[in-house]
FIRO-277315 format. One record per residue (C-alpha): x negated, y negated, z negated; residue in one letter. Coordinates in steps of 0.001 Angstrom, whole numbers, plus 500000, padded with zeros to 6 digits. Each point is the difference from the previous one (the first is absolute). Layout:
XYZA ...
***
This chain:
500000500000500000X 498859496430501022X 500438498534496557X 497407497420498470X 499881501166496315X 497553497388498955X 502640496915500737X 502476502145498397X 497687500003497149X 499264496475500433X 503925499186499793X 500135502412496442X 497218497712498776X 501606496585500974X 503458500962499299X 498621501330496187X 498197496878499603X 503093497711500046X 502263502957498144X 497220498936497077X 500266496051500331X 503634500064499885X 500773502358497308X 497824498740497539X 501295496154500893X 503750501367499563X 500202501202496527X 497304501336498072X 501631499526496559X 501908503171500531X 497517502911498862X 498443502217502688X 500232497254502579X 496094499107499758X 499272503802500682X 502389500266503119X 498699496719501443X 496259501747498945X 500876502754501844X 500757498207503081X 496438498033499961X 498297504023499466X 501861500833503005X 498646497071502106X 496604501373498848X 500362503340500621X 501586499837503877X 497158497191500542X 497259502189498971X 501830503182501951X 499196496994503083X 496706500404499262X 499146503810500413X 498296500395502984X 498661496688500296X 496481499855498072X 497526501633497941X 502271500159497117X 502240502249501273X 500154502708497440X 500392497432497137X 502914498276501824X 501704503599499944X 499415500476496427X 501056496363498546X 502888499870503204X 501618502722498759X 499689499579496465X 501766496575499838X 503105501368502434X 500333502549496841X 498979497376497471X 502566497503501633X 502657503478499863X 499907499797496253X 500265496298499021X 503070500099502380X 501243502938497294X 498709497552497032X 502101497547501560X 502972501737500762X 500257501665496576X 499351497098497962X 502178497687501741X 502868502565499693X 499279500837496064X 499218503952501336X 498375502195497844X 496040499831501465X 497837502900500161X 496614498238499118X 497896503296500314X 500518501612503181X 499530496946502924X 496508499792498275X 499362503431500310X 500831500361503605X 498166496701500853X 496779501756498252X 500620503307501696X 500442498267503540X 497191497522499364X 497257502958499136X 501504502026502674X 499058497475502590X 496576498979498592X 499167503754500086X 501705500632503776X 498353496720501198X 496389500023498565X 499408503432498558X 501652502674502668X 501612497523502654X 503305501417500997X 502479498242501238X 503110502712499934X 499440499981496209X 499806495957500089X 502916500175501672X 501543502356497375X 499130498670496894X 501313496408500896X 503385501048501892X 500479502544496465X 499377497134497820X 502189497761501953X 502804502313500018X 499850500535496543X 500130496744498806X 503111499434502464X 501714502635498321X 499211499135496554X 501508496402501017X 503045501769501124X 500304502290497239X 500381497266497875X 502300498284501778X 502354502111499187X 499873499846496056X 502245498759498158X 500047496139498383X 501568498311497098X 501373497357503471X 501113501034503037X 497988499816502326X 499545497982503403X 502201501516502302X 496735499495502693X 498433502690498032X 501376502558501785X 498247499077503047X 496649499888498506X 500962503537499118X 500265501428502936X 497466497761501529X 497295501773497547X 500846503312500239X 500022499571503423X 496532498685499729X 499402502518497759X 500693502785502035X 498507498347503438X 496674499795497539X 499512503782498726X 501072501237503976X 497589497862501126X 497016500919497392X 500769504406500852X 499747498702503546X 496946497965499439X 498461503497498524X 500555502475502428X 500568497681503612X 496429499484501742X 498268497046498220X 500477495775501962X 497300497749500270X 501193496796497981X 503112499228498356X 500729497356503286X 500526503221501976X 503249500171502158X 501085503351498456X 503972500061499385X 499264500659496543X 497706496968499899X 502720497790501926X 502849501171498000X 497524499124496935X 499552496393500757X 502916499053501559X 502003501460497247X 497955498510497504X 500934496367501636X 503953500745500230X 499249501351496009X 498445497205498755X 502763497747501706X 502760501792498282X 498782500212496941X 498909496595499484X 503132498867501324X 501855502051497661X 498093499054497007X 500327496227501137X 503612500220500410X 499942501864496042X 498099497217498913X 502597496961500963X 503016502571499028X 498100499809496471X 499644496430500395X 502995499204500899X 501612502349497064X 497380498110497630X 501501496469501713X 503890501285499394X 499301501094496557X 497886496799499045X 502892498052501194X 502705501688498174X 497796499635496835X 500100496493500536X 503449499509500328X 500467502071497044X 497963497809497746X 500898497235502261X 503821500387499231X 499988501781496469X 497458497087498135X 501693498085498136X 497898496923500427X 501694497656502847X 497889501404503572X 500253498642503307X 498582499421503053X 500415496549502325X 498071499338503541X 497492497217500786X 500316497058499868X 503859499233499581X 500125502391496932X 503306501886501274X 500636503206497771X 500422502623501821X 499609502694497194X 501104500201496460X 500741501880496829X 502685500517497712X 497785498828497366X 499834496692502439X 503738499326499884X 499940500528496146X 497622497660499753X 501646497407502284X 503415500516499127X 500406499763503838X 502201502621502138X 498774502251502692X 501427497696502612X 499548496629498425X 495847500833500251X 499827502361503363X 498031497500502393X 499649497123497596X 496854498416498856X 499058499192496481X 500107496778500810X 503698499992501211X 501188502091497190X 498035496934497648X 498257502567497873X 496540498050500020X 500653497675496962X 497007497785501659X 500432501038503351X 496069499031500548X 499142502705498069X 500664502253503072X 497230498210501757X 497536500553497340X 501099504025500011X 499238500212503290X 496469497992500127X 499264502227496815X 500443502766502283X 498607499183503030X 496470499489497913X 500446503590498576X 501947501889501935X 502010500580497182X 500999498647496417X 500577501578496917X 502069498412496691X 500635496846501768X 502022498050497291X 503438498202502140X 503140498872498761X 502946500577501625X 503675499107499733X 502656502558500567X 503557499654501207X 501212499063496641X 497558497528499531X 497879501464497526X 496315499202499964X 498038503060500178X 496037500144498991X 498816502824502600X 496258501685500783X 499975500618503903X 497681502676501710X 499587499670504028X 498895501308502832X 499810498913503906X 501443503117501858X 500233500960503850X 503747501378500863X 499731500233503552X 497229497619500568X 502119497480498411X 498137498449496957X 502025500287497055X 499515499717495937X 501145502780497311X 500539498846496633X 500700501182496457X 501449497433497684X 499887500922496220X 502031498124498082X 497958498851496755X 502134497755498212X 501080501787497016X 496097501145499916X 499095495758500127X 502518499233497427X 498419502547497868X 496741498450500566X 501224496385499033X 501575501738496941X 497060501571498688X 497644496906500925X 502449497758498385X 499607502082496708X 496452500222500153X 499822495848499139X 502628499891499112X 501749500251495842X 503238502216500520X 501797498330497186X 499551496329501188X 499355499732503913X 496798498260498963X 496554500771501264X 498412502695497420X 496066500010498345X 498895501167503365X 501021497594502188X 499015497416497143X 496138501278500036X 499578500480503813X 501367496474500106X 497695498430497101X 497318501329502562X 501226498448503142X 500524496712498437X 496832499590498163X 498648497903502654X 498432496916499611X 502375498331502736X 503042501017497661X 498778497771497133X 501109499042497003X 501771503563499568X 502609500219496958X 500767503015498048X 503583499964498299X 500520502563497462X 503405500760498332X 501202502324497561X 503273500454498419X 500344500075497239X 502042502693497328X 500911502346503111X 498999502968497390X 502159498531497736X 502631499486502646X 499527503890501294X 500126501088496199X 503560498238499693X 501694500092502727X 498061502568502345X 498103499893502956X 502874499034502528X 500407496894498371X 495845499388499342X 499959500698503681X 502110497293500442X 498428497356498455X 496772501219502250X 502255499709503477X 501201496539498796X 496864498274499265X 498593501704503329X 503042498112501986X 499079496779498188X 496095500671500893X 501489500652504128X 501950496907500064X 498075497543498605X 496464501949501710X 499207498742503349X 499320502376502711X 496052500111499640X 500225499765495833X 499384503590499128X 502104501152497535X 499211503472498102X 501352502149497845X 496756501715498464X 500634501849496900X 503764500604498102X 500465496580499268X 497402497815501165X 499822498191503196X 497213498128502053X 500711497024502200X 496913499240502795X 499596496713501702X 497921498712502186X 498886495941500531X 501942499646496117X 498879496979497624X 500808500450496695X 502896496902499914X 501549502367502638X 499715502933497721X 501256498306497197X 503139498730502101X 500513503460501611X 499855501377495651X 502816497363499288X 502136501009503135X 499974503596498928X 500384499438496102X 503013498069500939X 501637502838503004X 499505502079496629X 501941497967497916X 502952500378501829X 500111504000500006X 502756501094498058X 499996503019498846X 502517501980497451X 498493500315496427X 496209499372500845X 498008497464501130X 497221499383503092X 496734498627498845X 496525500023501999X 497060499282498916X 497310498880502405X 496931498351500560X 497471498896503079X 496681499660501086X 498619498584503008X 496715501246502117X 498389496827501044X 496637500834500451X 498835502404502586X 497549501332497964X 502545501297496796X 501147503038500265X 503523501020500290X 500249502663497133X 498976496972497332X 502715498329501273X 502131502525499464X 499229500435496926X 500502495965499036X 503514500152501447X 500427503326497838X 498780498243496921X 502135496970500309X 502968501989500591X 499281501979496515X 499627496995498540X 503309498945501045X 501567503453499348X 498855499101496368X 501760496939499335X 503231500939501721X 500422503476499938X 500823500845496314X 502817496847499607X 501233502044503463X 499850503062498040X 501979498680497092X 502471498560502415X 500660503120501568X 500347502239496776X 502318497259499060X 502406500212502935X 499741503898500082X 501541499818496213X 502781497552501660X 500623502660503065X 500465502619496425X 502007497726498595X 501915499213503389X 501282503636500245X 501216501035496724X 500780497445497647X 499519502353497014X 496438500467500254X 499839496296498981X 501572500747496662X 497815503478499725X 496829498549500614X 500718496965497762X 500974502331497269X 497323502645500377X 497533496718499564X 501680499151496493X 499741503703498434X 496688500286501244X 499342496646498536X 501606500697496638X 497818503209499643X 497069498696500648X 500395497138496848X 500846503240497877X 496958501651501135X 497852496437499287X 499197499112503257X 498049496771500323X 502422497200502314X 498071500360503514X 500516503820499522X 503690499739499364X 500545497496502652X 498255502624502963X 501822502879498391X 503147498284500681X 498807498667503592X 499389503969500921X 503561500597498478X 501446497463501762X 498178501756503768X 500082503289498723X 502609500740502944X 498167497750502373X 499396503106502176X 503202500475500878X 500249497726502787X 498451502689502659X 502394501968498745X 503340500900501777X 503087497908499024X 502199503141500719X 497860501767497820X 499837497852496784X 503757499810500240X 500639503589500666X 502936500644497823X 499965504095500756X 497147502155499238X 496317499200501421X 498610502962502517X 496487501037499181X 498378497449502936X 502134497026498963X 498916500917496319X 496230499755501061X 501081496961501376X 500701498604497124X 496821501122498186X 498067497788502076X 500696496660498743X 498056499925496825X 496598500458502412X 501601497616502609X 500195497201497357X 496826500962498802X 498602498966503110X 501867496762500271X 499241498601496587X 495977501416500153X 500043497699503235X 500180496792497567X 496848500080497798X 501735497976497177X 502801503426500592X 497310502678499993X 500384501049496046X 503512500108499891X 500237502365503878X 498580502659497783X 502607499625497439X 502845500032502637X 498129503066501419X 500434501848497124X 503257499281498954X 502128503356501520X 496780501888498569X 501082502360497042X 498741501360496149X 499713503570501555X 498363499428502844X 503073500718502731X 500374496708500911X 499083498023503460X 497792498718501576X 497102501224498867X 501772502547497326X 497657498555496922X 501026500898496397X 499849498904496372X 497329497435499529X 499226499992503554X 502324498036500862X 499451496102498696X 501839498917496861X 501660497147502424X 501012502707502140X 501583502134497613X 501702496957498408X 501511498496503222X 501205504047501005X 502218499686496618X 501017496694500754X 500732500853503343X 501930502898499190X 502421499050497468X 501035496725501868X 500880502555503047X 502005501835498021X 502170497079497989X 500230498569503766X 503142501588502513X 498253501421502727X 502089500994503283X 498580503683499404X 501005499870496373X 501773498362496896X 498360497947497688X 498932501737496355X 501352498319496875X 496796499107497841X 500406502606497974X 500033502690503084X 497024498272501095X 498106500204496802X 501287503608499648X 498614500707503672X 496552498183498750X 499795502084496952X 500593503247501979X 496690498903502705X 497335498717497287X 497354502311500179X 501014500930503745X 500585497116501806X 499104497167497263X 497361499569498150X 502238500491496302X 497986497659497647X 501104497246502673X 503328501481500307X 501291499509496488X 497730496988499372X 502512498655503102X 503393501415498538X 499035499064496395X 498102496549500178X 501613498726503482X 503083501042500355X 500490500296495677X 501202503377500433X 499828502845498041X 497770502810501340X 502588503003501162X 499295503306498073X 498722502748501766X 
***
């Protein structure tokens, strides 16, 4: 036959070498695409060095390493094929065929030159590999798999087959001169080996863009899925006119738009931009990056509310159109939190003032020279403890949140006003004289004049200092400002005190008009006892001023609960127990008070020891303590009481007689009946 195998060979090799350039271009992500488009370049090699036998000295080398890479080429097509499909590979027995055909023709070429065997051993290994490709083919997956596969099937055990013929009939036909020989073998070889390497790399091709396009369908219904289902507002608008063309439900949420009211509609036209500039800036943020991530917008939604959003975008291609997909987070609630928690952090809950910390990174920003003369204010009011000890905290707390109003209204903006401690406060200003000072001191002494507040009193004491010199340092004047306002506290506070112990015994009196009578009366027996015991004047007179506040403790408690005519329950009783320790912290607050608090401490204290608050016994307890407890007691019981009747004297003196030694101290007890009331002494 008049066939020219060497341009046929030529064709394999050109025809191989762009198989190789385009596959690996197309997709070499997927696995075992590298090795196909590898075994396409071993191909090219191998046909162009089957050109060369014949043509030079190098003949027999050409055959060897000719040969070897058409086999070589055989098995990264397998690699290829296998991996690319996820097929179970068989990693040991392409090597050892490679190694068996590779020795055979070293041996057949160099050693005992026979070209029938040649012939043989190549053809056998080709066949087997071919086989072993198809063989695999057919096992099973975890996918289905391409339905091209079939043809590759038959393909390689058609090769297969055409191989192993052809290697028997290399062995026992008379031996050719070169593999370019125009056998029919030989033809049918090459020009089956170009229609082969067509198919196949057309096939696998054609699996690669089905895979692609699988990968591109399944990418896109992801999207749309996370697209559709985030609840953040998503959508996508073209360039430049900002139409939407694609949205989420999480969009309309957001929007509070319809379907149809935003299909085709700009943000713009639907007025969501609350500075419609700011669309501008999102896209020139973009266009520098590419893309932006937590860009902070606000936007306005159909209701008109003002939304604080975080946008992340993207420019996009849709059908070479330029377009840009965004996410828009809405962050309000998250900002609001924000301003809460900075708010708190300088600011006092209680008062809406600025707290310590604001105070001190302030002292440090205004310590400037250019800021000169600086004034500290200091203020502290005075008796809150007392206040908190009488009436309780909610009403302590309110003489705090009225002297901070009266420190915001009459505080310009850039006066600094501080609450630093529980009651003191710190004023700064900045380019203050003292005459100012003093003028700002008489506006707020007279704002806190006016306060009016049931049964207690406002008083603050302050005092300044002024920074005038760059060179002093803050802290000292601190501490100058401190020390005047102690000074001040000194001279005002206890007349304050006295004032306010004075209308808390008014607020007692206020309520129930027969503690008036009870505490007046308790003073005269306790008086009267303590001439029969000798008491010198001053000691008489303070045993009748604790008689006469023995009960001052009583104004924290309960109204409802003092008046109570049914029978206490066990936490309104230890209600009740608390007002001997409540008064004792009233009175202590008044230094000329101090002696007798411990007196009215002790005065529900008993002889054996079961008494309250502190449950001390016998001579424990203070002889003014026992005294005003007996005093105390038999005036309750000659007085009606809405939760009982009142005792005739002699009941009382009975019920006396029956608690000496238990809950009165007796000596005292019958010294009372006997000397102050000029009774006789009940017999046992």
């Amino acid at each position: 036959m008049n066939i020219d195998l060497a341009t046929i060979a030529l064709i394999l090799v050109i025809s191989s070498i762009f198989q190789a350039v385009f596959i690996l271009l197309l997709a070499s992500k997927y696995p075992g695409v590298d090795h196909f488009g590898v075994s396409c370049s071993f191909y090219a090699l191998g046909f162009l060095f089957v050109m060369l036998q014949g043509s030079n000295a190098y003949d027999l080398i050409t055959v060897v390493i000719g040969n070897a890479l058409l086999l070589l080429a055989l098995i990264f097509q397998y690699i290829g094929l296998v991996r690319f499909l996820e097929l179970p590979e068989n990693r040991w027995f392409p090597p050892l065929v490679f190694g068996f055909c590779l020795l055979a023709l070293i041996y057949f070429q160099f050693v005992f030159n026979s070209i029938s065997i040649r012939i043989f051993s190549i053809n056998l290994a080709i066949g087997l590999i071919a086989l072993l490709i198809a063989r695999t083919l057919t096992q099973k997956n975890s996918a289905p798999l391409p339905r091209q596969t079939q043809l590759l099937l038959l393909l390689f055990v058609a090769t297969g087959i055409f191989a192993v013929v052809k290697a028997i009939h290399g062995l026992f036909s008379p031996p050719i001169d070169s593999a370019l020989s125009p056998s029919l073998f030989q033809i049918i070889s090459f020009t089956g080996a170009f229609i082969a390497s067509i198919i196949v790399t057309f096939t696998f091709i054609v699996m690669i863009n089905e895979r692609m396009s699988s990968d591109i369908r399944s990418a896109k219904e992801q999207f749309e899925q996370i697209f559709n289902l985030s609840p953040d507002a998503s959508l996508i608008t073209t360039l430049p006119d900002g139409t939407i063309v694609n949205f989420n439900l999480g969009f309309l949420n957001f929007s509070g738009f319809s379907r149809e009211e935003v299909l085709n509609k700009s943000l713009l036209e639907l007025n969501l931009y609350v500075n419609p500039a700011d669309r501008e800036k999102l896209l020139n943020e973009i266009a520098a990056n590419q893309s932006v991530d937590d860009f902070e917008l606000k936007f306005r939604n159909k209701n008109n509310d003002i939304r604080i959003c975080s946008v992340s975008a993207k420019f996009i291609t849709l059908n070479t159109t330029p377009h840009v997909i965004s996410i828009i987070h809405d962050i309000t609630d998250r900002k609001r939190d924000e301003e809460a928690v900075l708010y708190l952090s300088y600011h006092d809950q209680l008062t809406g003032l600025y707290n310590r910390r604001f105070y001190e990174e302030e002292l440090l920003r205004l310590d400037t020279p250019r800021n000169l003369p600086i004034a500290l204010l200091m203020a502290d009011v005075n008796g809150l403890k007392l206040i908190n000890d009488a009436y309780g905290h909610q009403v302590g707390d309110k003489i705090l949140k009225e002297f901070a109003e009266i420190l915001k209204n009459e505080c310009r903006h850039d006066e600094i006003a501080s609450r630093v401690g529980g009651d003191e406060f710190v004023i700064l200003f900045s380019h203050t004289d003292q005459q100012s000072l003093e003028s700002i001191v008489k506006r707020l002494n007279a704002a806190i004049s006016n306060v009016r507040i049931d049964h207690t009193i406002l008083s603050v004491s302050m005092g300044f200092a002024l920074k005038e010199n760059p060179m002093d340092d803050l802290n000292d004047v601190f501490k100058r400002a401190e020390d005047a306002m102690y000074q001040h506290k000194l001279t005002i506070s206890p007349s304050i005190k006295r004032a306010t112990i004075d209308l808390i015994v008014k607020s007692i009196y206020e309520r129930n008009h027969l503690e008036v009578l009870h505490s007046q009366t308790v003073s005269e027996y306790c008086q009267a006892i303590a001439r029969v015991l000798g008491f010198e004047t001053e000691a008489i007179n303070q045993l009748g001023l604790a008689g006469l506040r023995h009960d001052i403790g009583e104004i924290a408690i309960d109204e409802a609960i003092l008046t109570k005519s049914e029978q206490l329950s066990d936490a309104e009783w230890a209600e009740i127990k608390r007002h001997p320790e409540i008064g004792y912290h009233i009175l202590r607050s008044v230094n000329e008070l101090a002696e007798i608090a411990k007196f009215v401490l002790e005065h529900h204290e008993r002889w054996d020891g079961r008494g309250y608050p502190k449950g001390l016994k016998a001579d424990e307890i203070s002889l003014q303590g026992r005294i005003i407890a007996i005093a105390d007691a038999y005036c309750t019981m000659t007085t009606e009481r809405p939760y009982c009747r009142a005792f005739t004297d002699d009941e009382a003196i009975n019920e006396i007689q029956k608690c000496s030694g238990l809950q009165f101290d007796e000596n005292l007890a019958r010294l009372f009946v006997e000397k102050v009331l000029h009774k006789e002494w009940p017999q046992s």
